[in-house]
C-alpha positions as CSV (number, residue, x, y, z in Angstrom):
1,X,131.4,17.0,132.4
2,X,127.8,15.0,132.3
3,X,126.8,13.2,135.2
4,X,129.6,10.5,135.6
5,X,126.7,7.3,135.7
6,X,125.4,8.3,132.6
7,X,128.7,8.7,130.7
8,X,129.3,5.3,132.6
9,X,126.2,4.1,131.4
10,X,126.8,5.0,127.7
11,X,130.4,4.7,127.5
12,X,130.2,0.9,128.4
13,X,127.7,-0.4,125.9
14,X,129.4,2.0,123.0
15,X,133.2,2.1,122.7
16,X,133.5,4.3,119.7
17,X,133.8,7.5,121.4
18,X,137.4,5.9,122.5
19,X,138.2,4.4,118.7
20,X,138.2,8.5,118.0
21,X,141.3,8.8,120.1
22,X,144.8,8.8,118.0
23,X,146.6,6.0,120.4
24,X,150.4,6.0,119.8
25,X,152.5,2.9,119.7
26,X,152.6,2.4,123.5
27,X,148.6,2.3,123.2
28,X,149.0,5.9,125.2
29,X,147.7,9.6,124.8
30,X,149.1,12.5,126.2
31,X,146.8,14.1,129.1
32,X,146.7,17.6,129.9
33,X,145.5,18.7,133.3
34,X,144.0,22.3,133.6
35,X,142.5,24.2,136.1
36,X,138.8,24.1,135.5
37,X,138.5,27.7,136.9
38,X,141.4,29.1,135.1
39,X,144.3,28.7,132.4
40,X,146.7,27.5,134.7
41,X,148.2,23.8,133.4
42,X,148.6,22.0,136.3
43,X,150.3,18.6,134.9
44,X,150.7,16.4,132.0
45,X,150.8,12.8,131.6
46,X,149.6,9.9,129.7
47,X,146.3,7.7,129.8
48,X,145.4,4.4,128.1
49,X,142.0,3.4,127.2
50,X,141.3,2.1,130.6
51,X,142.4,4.7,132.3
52,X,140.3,7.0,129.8
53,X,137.3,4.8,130.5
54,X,137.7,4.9,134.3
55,X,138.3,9.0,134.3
56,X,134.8,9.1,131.9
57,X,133.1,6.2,134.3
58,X,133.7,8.3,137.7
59,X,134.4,11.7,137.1
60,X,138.0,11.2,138.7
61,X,140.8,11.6,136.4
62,X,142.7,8.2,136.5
63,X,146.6,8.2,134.3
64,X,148.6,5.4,133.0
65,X,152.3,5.7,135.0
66,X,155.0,4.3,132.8
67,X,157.4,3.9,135.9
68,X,154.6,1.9,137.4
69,X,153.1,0.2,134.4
70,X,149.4,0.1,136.0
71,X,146.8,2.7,136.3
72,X,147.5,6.1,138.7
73,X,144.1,7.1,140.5
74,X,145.4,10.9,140.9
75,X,145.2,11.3,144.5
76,X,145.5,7.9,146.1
77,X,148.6,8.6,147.6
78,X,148.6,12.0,148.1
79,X,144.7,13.0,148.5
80,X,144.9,15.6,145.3
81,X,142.2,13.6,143.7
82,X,141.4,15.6,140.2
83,X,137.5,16.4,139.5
84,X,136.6,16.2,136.0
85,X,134.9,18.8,134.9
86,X,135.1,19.1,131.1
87,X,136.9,16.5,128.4
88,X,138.0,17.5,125.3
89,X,140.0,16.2,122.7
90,X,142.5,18.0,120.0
91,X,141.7,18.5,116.2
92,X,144.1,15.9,115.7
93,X,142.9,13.5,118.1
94,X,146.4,12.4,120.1
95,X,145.9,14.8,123.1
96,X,143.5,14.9,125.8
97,X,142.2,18.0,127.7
98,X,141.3,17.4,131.3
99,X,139.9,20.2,133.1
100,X,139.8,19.7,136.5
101,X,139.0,20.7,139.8
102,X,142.5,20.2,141.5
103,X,141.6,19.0,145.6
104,X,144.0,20.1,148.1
105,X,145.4,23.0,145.1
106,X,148.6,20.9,144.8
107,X,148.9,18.6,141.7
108,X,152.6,18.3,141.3
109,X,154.5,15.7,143.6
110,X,156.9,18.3,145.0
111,X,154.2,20.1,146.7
112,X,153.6,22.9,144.2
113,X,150.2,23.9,142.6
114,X,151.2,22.8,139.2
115,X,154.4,21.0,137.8
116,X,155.2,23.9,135.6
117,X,157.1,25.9,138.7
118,X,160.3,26.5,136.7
119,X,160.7,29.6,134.0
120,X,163.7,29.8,131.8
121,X,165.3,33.3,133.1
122,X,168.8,34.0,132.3
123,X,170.2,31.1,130.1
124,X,168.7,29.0,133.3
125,X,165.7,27.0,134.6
126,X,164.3,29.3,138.1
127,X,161.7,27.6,140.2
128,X,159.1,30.8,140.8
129,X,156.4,28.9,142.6
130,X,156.5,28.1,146.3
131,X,156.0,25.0,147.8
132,X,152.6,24.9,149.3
133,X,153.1,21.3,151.4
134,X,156.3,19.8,152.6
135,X,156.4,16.6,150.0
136,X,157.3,14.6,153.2
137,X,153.8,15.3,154.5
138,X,152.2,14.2,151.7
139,X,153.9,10.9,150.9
140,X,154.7,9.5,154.1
């Protein structure tokens, strides 16, 4: 990703690298979160324009919670701040590619490296990834 103060420095005089984005209704975009140093998703979720701004502005990636309805600074509860490393957007312009440096190696909230721990095996859903911190730890 460039040196967060210069994306700060351009993205705050110019806001038409944010008109490019394909907003829905909500005023949201879906996020994906990869591993910078791999293929492994590690999480999806949804960012606004501020929260877009903010991720471009510090290198950081900050979401938009809709069960909190305010901006989620990955990592401010739990310590598994995202680095940005590399932004992209989709040839359609409604989804967001974050690859990320993933601090701590845990990015889902039940303790696991990514939030895709479950596979479909059997007609059921099987969780196949261990638990790499006691949630209870990380949220006390």
């Amino acid at each position: 990703m460039t040196d967060p103060t210069t994306a700060s420095a351009a993205g705050a005089g110019q806001a038409g690298w944010l008109d490019e984005v394909r907003w829905n209704s909500d005023g949201l975009v879906t996020a994906v979160a990869q591993e910078a140093g791999g293929e492994r998703i590690l999480m999806v979720a949804w960012m606004n324009r501020e929260a877009l701004a903010e991720t471009v502005a510090t290198g950081r990636a900050t979401y938009w919670s809709r069960s909190r309805s305010r901006l989620w600074r990955k990592g401010e509860e739990s310590g598994h701040f995202q680095r940005v490393r590399e932004l992209r957007l989709d040839c359609d312009g409604d989804v967001v590619l974050l690859r990320v440096e993933q601090e701590g190696g845990i990015a889902c909230h039940t303790g696991r490296q990514s939030c895709f721990f479950r596979r479909f095996e059997d007609g059921r859903w099987v969780a196949v990834d261990p638990v790499l911190k006691d949630p209870e730890a990380i949220y006390r």
